[in-house]
LODO-719194 format. One record per residue: residue number from 1; residue in three letters; x, y, z of N, C-alpha, C in turn. Coordinates in steps of 0.05 Angstrom, whole numbers. Layout:
N
  pos  code    n_c1    n_c2    n_c3   ca_c1   ca_c2   ca_c3    c_c1    c_c2    c_c3
  NUM   ala       X       Y       Z       X       Y       Z       X       Y       Z
...
***
This chain:
52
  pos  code    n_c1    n_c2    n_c3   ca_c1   ca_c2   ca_c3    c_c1    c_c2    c_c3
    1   unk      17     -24       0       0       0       0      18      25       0
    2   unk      12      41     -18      30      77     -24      31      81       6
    3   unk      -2      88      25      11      92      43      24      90      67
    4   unk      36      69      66      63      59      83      80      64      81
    5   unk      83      80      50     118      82      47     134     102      58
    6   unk     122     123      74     133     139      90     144     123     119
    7   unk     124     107     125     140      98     149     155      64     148
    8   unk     152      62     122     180      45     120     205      60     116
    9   unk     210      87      99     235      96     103     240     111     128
   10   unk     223     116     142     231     122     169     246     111     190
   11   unk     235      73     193     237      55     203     272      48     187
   12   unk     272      58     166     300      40     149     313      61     159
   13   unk     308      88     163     335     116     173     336     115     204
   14   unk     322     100     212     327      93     248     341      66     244
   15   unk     334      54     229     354      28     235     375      28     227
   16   unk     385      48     202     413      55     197     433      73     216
   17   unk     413      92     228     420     117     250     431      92     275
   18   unk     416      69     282     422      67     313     449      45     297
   19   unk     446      35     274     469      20     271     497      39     265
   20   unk     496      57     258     513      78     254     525      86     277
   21   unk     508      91     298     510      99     314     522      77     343
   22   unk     512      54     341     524      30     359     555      22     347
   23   unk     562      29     328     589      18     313     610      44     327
   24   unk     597      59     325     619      90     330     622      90     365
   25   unk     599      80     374     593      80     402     618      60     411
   26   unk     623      38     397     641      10     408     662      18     397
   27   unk     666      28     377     692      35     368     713      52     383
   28   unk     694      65     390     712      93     416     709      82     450
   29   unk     689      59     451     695      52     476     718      21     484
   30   unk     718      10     452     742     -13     454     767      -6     455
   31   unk     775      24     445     808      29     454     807      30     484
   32   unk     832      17     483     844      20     512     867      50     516
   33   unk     867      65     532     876      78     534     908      80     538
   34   unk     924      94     529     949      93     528     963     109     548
   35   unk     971      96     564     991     105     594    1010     118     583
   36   unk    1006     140     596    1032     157     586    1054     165     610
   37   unk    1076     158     601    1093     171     626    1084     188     640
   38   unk    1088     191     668    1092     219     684    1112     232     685
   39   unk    1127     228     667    1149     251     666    1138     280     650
   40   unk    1148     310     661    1135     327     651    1156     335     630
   41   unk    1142     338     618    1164     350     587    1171     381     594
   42   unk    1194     393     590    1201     421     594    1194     433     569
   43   unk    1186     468     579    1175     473     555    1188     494     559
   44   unk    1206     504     543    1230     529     539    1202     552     525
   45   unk    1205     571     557    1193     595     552    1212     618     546
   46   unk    1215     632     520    1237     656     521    1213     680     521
   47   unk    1215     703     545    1205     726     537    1206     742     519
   48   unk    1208     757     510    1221     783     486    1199     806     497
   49   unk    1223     828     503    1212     852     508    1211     874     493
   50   unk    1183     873     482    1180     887     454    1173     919     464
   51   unk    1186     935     458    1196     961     449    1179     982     434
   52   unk    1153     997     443    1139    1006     416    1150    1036     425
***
């Protein structure tokens, strides 16, 4: 029937949206995080005293 076909593509853009959306969800929660030293890196600050 014509009019169903609105809410079959509705039903097909939610079921692509939550699959889209469950892949990106697992993808960013399966990395493991990377330990990073506690050593602090030095960060060479030079002033310059500008002259106007």
């Amino acid at each position: 029937m014509p009019q169903m076909m609105p809410m079959e593509w509705t039903m097909l853009y939610i079921t692509f949206l939550a699959t889209f959306l469950m892949f990106n969800i697992m993808n960013y929660f399966i990395q493991s995080p990377n330990h990073q030293s506690m050593t602090k890196k030095i960060i060479n600050v030079s002033k310059t005293n500008w002259k106007w």
